[in-house]
Each structure stands twice: as C-alpha cells, then as structure tokens.
C-alpha positions in Angstrom: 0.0 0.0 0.0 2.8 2.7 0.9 5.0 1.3 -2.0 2.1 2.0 -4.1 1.3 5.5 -2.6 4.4 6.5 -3.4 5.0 5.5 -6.9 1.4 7.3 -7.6 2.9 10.5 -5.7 5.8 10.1 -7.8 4.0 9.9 -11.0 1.8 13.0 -10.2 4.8 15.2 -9.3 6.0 13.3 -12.9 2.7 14.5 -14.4 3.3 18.0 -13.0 6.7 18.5 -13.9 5.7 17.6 -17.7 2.8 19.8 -17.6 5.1 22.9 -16.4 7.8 22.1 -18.8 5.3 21.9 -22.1 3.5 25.1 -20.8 7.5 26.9 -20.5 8.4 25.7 -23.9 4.3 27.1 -24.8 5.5 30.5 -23.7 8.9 30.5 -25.3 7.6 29.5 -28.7 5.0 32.2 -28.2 7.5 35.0 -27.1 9.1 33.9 -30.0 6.7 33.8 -32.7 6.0 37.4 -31.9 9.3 38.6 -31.8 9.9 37.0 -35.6 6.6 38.7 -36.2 8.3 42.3 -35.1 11.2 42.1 -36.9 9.5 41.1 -40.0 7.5 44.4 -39.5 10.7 46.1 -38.8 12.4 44.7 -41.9 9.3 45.2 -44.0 10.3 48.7 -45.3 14.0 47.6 -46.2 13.0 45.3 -48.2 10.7 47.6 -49.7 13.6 49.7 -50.3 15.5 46.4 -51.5 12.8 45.6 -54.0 11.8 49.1 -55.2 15.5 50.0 -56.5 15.6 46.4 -58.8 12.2 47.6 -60.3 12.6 49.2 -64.3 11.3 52.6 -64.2 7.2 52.8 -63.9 7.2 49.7 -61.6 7.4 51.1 -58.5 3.7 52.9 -58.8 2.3 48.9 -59.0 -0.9 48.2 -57.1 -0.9 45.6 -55.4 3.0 45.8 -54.5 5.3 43.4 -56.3 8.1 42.3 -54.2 9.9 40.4 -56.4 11.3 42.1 -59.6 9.9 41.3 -63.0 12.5 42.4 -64.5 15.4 42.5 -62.0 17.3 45.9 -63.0 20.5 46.0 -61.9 21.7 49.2 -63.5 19.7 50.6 -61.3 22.5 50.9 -58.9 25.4 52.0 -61.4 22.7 54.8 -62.9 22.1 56.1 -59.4 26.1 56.1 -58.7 26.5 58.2 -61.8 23.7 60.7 -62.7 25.0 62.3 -59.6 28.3 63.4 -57.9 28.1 60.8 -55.3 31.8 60.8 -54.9 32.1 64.2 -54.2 29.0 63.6 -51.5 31.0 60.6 -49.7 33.9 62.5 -49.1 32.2 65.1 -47.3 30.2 62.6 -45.7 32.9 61.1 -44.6 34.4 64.5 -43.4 31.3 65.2 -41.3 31.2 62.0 -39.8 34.5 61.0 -39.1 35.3 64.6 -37.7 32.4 64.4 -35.8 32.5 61.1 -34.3 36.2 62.5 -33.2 35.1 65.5 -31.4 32.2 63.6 -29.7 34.3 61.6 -28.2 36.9 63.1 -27.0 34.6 66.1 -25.5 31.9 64.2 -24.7 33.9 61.6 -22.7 36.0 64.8 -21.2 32.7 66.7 -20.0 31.4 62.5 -18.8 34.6 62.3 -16.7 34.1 65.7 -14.9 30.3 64.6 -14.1 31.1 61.3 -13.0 34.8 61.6 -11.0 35.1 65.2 -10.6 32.8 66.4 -7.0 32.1 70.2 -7.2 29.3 72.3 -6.2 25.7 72.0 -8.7 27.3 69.1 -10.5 24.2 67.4 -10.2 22.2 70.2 -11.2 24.0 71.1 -13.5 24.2 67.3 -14.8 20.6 67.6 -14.7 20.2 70.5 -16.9 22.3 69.0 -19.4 20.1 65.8 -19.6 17.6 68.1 -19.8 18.2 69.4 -23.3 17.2 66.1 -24.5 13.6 67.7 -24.6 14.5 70.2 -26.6 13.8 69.9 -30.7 15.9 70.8 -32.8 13.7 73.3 -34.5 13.9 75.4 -31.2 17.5 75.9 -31.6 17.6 76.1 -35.3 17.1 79.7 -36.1 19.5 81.1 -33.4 22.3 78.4 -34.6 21.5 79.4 -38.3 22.0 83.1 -37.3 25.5 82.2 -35.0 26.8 80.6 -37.8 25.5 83.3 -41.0 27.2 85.9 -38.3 30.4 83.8 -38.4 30.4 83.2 -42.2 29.7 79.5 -41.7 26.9 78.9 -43.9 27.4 76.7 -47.6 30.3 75.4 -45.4 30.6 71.9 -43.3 32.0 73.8 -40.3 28.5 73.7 -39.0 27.7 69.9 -39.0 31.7 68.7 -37.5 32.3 72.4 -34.7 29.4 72.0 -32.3 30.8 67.9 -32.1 33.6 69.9 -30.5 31.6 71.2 -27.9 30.6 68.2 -25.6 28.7 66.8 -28.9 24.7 65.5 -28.1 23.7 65.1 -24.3 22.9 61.7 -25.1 26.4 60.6 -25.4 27.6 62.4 -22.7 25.4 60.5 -20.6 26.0 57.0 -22.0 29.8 57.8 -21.2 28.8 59.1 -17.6 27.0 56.3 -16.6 29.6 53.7 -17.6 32.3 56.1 -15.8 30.5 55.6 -12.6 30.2 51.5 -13.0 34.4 51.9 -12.8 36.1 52.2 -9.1 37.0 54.8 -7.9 40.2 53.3 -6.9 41.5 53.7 -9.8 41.6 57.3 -9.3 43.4 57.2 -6.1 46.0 54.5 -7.5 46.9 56.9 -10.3 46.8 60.2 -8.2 49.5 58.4 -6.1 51.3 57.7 -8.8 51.2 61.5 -10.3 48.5 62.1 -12.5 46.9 64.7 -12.8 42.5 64.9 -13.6 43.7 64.8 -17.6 45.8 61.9 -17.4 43.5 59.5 -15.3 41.1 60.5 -17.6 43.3 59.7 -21.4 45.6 56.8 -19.2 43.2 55.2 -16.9 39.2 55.3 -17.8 39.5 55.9 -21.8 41.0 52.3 -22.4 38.5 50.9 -20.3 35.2 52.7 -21.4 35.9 51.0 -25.2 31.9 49.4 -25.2 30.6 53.1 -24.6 33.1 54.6 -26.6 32.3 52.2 -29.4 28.2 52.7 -28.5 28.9 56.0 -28.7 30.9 56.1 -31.8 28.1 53.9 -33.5 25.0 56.3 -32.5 27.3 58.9 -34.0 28.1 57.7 -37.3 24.2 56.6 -37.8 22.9 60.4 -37.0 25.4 62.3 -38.9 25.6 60.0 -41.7 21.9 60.1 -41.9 21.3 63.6 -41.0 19.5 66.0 -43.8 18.1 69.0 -42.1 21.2 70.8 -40.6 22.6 69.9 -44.2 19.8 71.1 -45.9 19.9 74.1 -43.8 23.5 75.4 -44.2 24.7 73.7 -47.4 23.1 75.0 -50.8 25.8 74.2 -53.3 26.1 70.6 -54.7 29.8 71.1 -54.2 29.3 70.9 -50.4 26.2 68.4 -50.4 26.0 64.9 -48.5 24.9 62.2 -49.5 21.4 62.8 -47.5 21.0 66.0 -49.9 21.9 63.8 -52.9 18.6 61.7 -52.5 16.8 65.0 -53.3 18.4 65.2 -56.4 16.7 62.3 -58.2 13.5 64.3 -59.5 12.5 66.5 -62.2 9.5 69.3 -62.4 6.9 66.3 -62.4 8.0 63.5 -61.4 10.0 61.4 -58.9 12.2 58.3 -59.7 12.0 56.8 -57.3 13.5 53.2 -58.3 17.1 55.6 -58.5 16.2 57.3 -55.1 15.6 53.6 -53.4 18.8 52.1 -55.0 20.9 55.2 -53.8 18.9 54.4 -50.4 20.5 51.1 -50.1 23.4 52.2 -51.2 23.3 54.6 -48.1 22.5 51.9 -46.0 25.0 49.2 -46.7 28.1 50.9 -44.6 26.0 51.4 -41.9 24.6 47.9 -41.4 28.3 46.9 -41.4 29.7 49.0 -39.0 26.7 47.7 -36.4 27.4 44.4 -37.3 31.0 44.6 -37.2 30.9 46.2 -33.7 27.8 44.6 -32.7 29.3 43.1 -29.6 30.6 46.4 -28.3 27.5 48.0 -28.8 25.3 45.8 -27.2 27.9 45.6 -23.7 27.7 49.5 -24.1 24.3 49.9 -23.9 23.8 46.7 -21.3 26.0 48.4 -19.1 24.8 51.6 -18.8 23.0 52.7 -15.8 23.9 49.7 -13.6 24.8 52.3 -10.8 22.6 55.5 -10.0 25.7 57.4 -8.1 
C-alpha cells in the first residue's frame, strides 16, 4: 500500500513536472513567434527599399505591391552612382562623420569624466540641466544656430555639422559615457593620483582604455545620425559642391515627377556601410548599452 502511494505521488509530481515544462516551452515559442513577427514588420520597409530599386522605371507605382522584380534591374545601382556626384557627397560625408565622431568623443567623454569623478558644487544640477536638453527639438534651436553661424560666415560650409561635435557633442552621449564612468572604481583614481596624474591623465591613461563598449556605442550612435542627417545639411549647405549624401537623394527628381527606383537604390546604397559598422561592432554596442545605468551614483 505505501510502496504503491508512493509511486502514484511520484507519478503525479511526474505529471506535474511535464505539464510545467510543455507550458514553459508554450511560452517561449510564443515570445518567439511574436518577436519574428516584429522584426518582420521592422524589416518590412528595407526590403521595400531592397525591392523598389531592382524595379525598371514605372514599376514602382504597381498596385498591389510586387516584391519580387519582374525584371530584376540591376543598372539601377550603377545609374544612381553616376547621374550624380556621389563621390564628391561621400567625401564630405565622410568629413562630417569621421570629424564628428572624433570630437564627440573626445569632448563628450572629457565633459562625462568631470560629471562622474570630478565632485564640485551643482554638479548634479548642473548634470541635470544637461540631460535636460534632451527635450529640446531641434527646431527650437535652429534659427538662433542658423543666425550664430550666418554671423560667423559658416553657412554653404561643413564647419556647422563637425564644430558643435567639438563642444561636448549631443547630451545623449555624454550621458552614456557618464553612466559607464560611474560603474568603474574609484580606486583607480586614487591609485593613479598616487602615482602622479593629474584629472587629464587619469582620464586619457586610466578610464578611456577601459570605457571602449561606450566609446564604441557611442561612436556607433554617432556615425548613424550624422551620416543620416538632412536637415542641418539642408539648412547650411546649398551648393552641390558641399552636399552629402542625404541631400543627394533629393536630387533624383524632375518638375513632375519622382524616380523613385534611382532614389531607393541610392537608399540602399546609403544603407549598406551602416549595417556593417553595427554588425562589425555589434558586440561592443550591445555591452555599451547593457551596461549603462547599472549604478545611480
């Protein structure tokens, strides 16, 4: 009788185990199923893009949408790269960005390091009003920039998009690169104070080497928003001489009509760098971001 008690206690907590382990792997496929279900609404409009610049010209206005080709146009691509300057666009692209992503970190990470090590009196506040400028769009600050820089004989120049980079860069990065600063022990500090450094040198010796995930999340957020960026170009730059390649998308329209199979293959074009970078760095970007606010010193 107790023999057989037992083996039918043993089978129900059997029974129970099962029934939580199929309901688990229940959950997981569902979690699942609508995560592949967001992504493929998140990937829906590049492949739009994708399939839109293979189209011959006329087939892009087809109702319903075709997403496959019929014919595949290739040329597509090489027309797009030559019916405008789009060497002259990359390099000051590249300009912008690279000058930009330079000056972002290095201020931003100098102005993070006096928030996060440095103790003086409204540093919080003044942190605070900082983050605050986060709410501020950018049309609020437009005209007075536009006039600062009109004043300073900036204007149909890049000096606009790379100078303010120079300045501390977007509060966003300053406060990715703040919050991993304060994740790092103070003891380093000391240990290097003993030693001689000064607030410059623990900074460039001692915390740079060891922020590289923000740096690199950073440096990532960077190159996506002034690679991508068309209003402030748009707004300062009015000679093709001096465009990005942003600008050059506007180019691919006459009087009446848009064509928009060139526009969506100089779209992917766009694109293509930037989805390697992320993937290159993928690692450091994700660490970056996972680490930052795990302390709210």
């Amino acid at each position: 009788m107790i023999g057989a008690a037992a083996r039918s206690e043993r089978a129900g907590t059997t029974g129970a185990l099962a029934g939580r382990r199929a309901h688990a792997r229940a959950a997981s496929a569902s979690v699942h199923l609508a995560l592949l279900a967001v992504a493929a609404a998140s990937l829906l409009p590049l492949v739009y893009m994708v399939s839109t610049s293979l189209k011959a010209e006329g087939l892009e206005y087809e109702v319903p949408i075709r997403w496959v080709p019929d014919p595949v146009v290739w040329r597509n691509y090489a027309e797009a790269f030559t019916s405008v300057p789009t060497l002259t666009f990359l390099r000051n692209t590249l300009v912008v960005t690279l000058f930009s992503i330079v000056g972002e970190l290095l201020t931003g990470s100098l102005a993070a390091y006096g928030f996060a090590r440095l103790r003086f009196p409204g540093r919080n506040a003044l942190f605070m009003v900082m983050l605050s400028t986060l709410m501020l769009p950018y049309f609020v600050t437009m005209i007075p920039l536009f006039v600062l820089f009109k004043t300073l004989g900036w204007t149909n120049t890049l000096l606009p998009l790379i100078v303010p980079s120079f300045f501390g860069g977007r509060p966003i990065a300053i406060f990715l690169m703040r919050q991993f600063f304060l994740t790092l022990p103070t003891e380093l500090d000391d240990a290097a104070k003993i030693d001689g450094a000064g607030f410059f040198g623990i900074w460039w010796s001692i915390l740079l080497p060891l922020t590289r995930p923000a740096l690199a999340t950073v440096a990532i957020l960077s190159l996506v928003y002034h690679w991508n960026d068309f209003l402030a170009p748009l707004i300062y730059l009015n000679s093709n001489d001096n465009f990005t390649l942003a600008l050059g998308i506007r180019l691919f329209r006459d009087q009446y009509r848009t064509f928009f199979n060139l526009t969506m293959a100089y779209a992917t074009m766009m694109t293509v760098p930037i989805l390697t970078v992320f993937f290159l760095f993928q690692k450091y970007f994700i660490r970056g971001i996972s680490m930052t606010g795990l302390t709210g010193r």
